[in-house]
N, C-alpha and C positions, 0 to 999 in steps of 0.2 A: 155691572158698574159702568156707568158713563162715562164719556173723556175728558176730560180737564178741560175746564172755562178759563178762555183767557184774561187769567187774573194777575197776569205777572205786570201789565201794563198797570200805570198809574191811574186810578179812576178821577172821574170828578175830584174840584177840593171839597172835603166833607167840610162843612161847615158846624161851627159850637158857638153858644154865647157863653160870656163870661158875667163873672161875677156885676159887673155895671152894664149889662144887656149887650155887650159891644159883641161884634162877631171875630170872631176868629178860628185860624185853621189848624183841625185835628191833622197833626202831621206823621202820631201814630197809622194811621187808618189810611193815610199815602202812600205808606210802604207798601213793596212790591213783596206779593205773595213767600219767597225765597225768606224774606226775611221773620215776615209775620210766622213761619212755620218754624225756625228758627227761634222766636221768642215761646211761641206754644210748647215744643217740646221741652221745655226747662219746667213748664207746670207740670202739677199731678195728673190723671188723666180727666178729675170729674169736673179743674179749675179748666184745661183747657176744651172742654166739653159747653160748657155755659159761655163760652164768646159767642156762640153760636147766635145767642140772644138778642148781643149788643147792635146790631144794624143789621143793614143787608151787605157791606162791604165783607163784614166780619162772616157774614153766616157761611159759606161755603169755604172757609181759611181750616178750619177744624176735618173738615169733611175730605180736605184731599191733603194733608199730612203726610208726607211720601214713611215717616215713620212711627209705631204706635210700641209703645212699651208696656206691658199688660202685669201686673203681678194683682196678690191678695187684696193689698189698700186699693186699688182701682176703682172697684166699685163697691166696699165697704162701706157703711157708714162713718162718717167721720170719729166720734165718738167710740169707734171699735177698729180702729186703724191700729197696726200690727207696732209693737214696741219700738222695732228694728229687723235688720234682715238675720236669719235664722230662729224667726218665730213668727213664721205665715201663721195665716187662718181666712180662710173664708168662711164668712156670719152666716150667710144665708145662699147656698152652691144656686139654688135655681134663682133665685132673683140675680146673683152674681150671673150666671150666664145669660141671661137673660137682657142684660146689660151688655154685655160683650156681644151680644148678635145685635142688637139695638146697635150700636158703633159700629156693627162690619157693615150693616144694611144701608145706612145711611154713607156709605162712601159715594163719590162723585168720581175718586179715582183710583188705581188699583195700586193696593201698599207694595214699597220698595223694600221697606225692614220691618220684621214682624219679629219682636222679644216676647213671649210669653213666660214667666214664672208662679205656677202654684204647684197645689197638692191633690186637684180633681181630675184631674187627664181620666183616669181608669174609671172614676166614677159614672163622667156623663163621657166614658168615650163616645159616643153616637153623636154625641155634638160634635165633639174636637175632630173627630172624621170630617163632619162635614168642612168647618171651620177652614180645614188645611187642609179640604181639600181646594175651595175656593182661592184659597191664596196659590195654592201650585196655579191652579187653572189663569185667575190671573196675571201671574208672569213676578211674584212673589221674588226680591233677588238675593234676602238676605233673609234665614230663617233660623229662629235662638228658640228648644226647646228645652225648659227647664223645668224638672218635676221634682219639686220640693217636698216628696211624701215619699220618702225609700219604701213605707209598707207594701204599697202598692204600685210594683212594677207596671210604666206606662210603654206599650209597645206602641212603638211607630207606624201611624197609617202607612199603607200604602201608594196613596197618593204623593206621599213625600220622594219616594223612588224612582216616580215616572217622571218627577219636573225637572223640565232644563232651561228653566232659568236661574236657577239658585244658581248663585257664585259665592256664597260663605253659609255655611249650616254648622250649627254648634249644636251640640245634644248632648246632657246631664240627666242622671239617672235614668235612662226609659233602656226600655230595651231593642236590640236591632235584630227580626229576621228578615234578611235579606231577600226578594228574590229569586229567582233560579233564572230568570231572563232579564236583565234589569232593561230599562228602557229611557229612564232618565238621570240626574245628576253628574250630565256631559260637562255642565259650564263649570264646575266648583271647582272652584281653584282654594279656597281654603277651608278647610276639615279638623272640625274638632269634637273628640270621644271623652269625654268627662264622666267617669263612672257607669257608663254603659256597660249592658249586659248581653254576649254579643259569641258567638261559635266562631272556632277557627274558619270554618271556608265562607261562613255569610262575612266577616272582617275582612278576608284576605277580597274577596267577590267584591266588594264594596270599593276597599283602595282603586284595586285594580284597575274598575271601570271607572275612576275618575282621571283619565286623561289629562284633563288642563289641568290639574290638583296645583301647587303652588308651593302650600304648606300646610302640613298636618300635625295636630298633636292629637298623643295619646295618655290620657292620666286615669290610671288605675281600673281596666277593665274589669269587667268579671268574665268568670265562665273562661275567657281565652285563653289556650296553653301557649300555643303560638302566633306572632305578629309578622306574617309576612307584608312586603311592602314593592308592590311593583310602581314606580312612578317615574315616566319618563318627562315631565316636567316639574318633580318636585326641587324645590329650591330652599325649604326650610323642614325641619322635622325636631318637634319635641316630643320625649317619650318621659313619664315618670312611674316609676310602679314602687309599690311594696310589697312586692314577691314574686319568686321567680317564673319568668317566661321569656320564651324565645323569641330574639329579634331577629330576621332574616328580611336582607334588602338582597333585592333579585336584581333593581334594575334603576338604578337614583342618578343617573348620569351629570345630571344638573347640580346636586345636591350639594346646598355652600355650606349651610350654617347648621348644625347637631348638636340638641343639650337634652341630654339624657342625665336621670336621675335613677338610682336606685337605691333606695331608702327601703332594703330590707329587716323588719327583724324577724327571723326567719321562723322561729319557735310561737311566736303568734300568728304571723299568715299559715303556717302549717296547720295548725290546729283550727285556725277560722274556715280555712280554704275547704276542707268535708263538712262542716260545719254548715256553710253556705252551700253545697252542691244539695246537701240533704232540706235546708228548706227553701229552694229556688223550686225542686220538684213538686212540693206541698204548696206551694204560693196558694193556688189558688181558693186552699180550702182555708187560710190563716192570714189576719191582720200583724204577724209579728215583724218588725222590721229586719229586713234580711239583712242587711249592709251593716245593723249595728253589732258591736260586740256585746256578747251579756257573757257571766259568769262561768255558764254550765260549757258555754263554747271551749273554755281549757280545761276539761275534765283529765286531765293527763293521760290523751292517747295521743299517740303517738302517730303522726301520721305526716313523716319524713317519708314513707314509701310514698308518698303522692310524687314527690317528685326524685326517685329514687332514681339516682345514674345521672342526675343532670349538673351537664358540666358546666358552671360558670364559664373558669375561664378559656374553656374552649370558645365558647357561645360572646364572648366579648372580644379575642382575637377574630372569628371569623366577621363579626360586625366593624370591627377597623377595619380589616381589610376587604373593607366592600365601598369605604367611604372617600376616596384618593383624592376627589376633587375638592374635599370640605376645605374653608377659609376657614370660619370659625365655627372651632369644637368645646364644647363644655363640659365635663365631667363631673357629678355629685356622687359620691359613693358611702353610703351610711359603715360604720364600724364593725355592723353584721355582714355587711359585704363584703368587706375584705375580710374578715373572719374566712365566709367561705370560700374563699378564694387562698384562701393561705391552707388548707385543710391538707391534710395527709394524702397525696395520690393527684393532687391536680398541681399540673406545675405550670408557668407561666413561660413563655419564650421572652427572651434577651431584646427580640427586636422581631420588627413587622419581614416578611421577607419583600426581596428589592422591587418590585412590581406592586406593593402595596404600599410604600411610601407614602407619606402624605406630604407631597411636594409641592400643592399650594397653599398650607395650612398658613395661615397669618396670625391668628388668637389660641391659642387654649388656657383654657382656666378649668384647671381640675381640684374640687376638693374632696 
């Protein structure tokens, strides 16, 4: 990818005539590149694609878009564009890709924010390798992976792990294995897990080695029993789950603001939660969606021994008292939650002891 043409400067006045031959000046087409990219990203991606056409001011404005939004309608036919969000479909996967490398090929500069949302990641992963890999390589700073097809769990290139440029990485449904040496995502200062599928030591190996992290949220992993969390510059952290697992901060010095959610009902994740172990191991040989519930998943077993002996309210006092410096704390706690927490044998303490105070708290809102 080549380097940016300087197009920020004002060119020539383009000149137009008008309707009685007179000349006058296109004052669109005098804008300075900042803004012209600016009104591009408000179009779809195939209306901002055809400026390309309109002159030679316009043709390199598309081309170096520091950011590119990618879902199903992108390069659909228009005629077969998706109703709304929560009903992807890509018409045609190899013309649709095929499209998408046509747009990466033709860059002039290297993308700053790359959003991708569909349902093919697994299918042509050999593309999306490469895809992401180029964008690490080019200095990529903001990277949204979204896989709209729970059937087919999408793992995470490699490539993703060794970049240090990313400073924001978002990732929905795919899966994360981590590593065993990581070597990149030094710069991320903000980290978000949206239904990833992901083992206690590749999550905790992840956190960890994000240094500068920021702010992290976590909503509704799989697979993790525990969320440890080393971050000696994190300064925000949202957690939400529906069912139980362990939160353990080792090391949050910074840490202001905390809004944790848990919206257990505990007799359905019970029963989903083997349910899910037993076809995450089968994936590869079944299109069934694993993330959804179906019928047969409450077959009424029983299977509280999954998390047998675990102490809520231990595991929530020990989580306050790791968080001393929080400003603002949020609390959501579903009615299942307190249910077990109220249960036979688990008692709650009166108060934090005096070295866990929260003595700069300024907000809390617990419902």
């Amino acid at each position: 990818m080549a380097s940016e043409p300087e197009q920020n400067q004002p060119t020539k006045k383009p000149i137009l005539a008008n309707n009685h031959g007179e000349e006058e000046e296109d004052f669109i087409s005098r804008l300075p590149n900042t803004i012209l990219h600016m009104i591009l990203s408000k179009l779809k991606m195939r209306d901002a694609a055809v400026t390309t056409a309109l002159s030679k001011r316009w043709a390199p404005v598309f081309t170096t878009l520091p950011s590119l939004k990618i879902d199903a309608n992108s390069f659909n036919p228009r005629v077969l564009e998706c109703p709304g969000p929560g009903e992807p479909y890509v018409e045609n996967p190899e013309k649709w890709i095929y499209s998408l490398c046509s747009v990466l090929d033709s860059r002039k500069t290297p993308i700053e924010k790359f959003e991708i949302d569909v349902g093919i990641f697994r299918l042509y992963h050999e593309h999306f390798y490469v895809v992401f890999r180029e964008l690490c390589v080019t200095g990529v700073e903001e990277l949204l992976i979204i896989n709209d097809n729970s059937r087919r769990i999408y793992q995470i290139p490699s490539p993703v792990f060794s970049c240090n440029t990313i400073v924001n990485l978002e990732l929905t449904s795919c899966e994360l294995l981590v590593p065993s040496k990581l070597t990149g995502l030094q710069s991320v200062k903000s980290l978000k897990l949206c239904h990833v599928t992901v083992a206690d030591n590749d999550l905790r190996r992840m956190i960890s080695w994000c240094n500068a992290m920021e702010k992290l949220v976590i909503i509704d992993c799989h697979k993790v029993q525990n969320i440890v969390i080393h971050g000696p510059s994190l300064l925000e952290l949202v957690i939400s789950l529906h069912r139980p697992v362990g939160i353990s901060l080792k090391s949050v010095p910074r840490l202001a603001f905390v809004e944790v959610s848990l919206i257990y009902d505990y007799d359905l994740w019970m029963n989903y939660h083997a349910s899910f172990e037993e076809r995450y191991a089968a994936r590869e040989d079944s299109d069934e969606d694993i993330f959804s519930f179906s019928p047969r998943d409450f077959s009424g077993r029983d299977s509280r021994k999954t998390f047998e002996g675990t102490n809520e309210a231990a595991n929530l006092v020990a989580f306050l008292n790791r968080i001393r410096s929080v400003k603002d704390l949020r609390l959501n706690f579903s009615s299942e939650y307190r249910v077990m927490l109220s249960k036979e044998g688990i008692v709650l303490p009166t108060r934090l002891s005096p070295k866990c105070y929260l003595v700069e708290l300024k907000k809390l809102w617990a419902i």
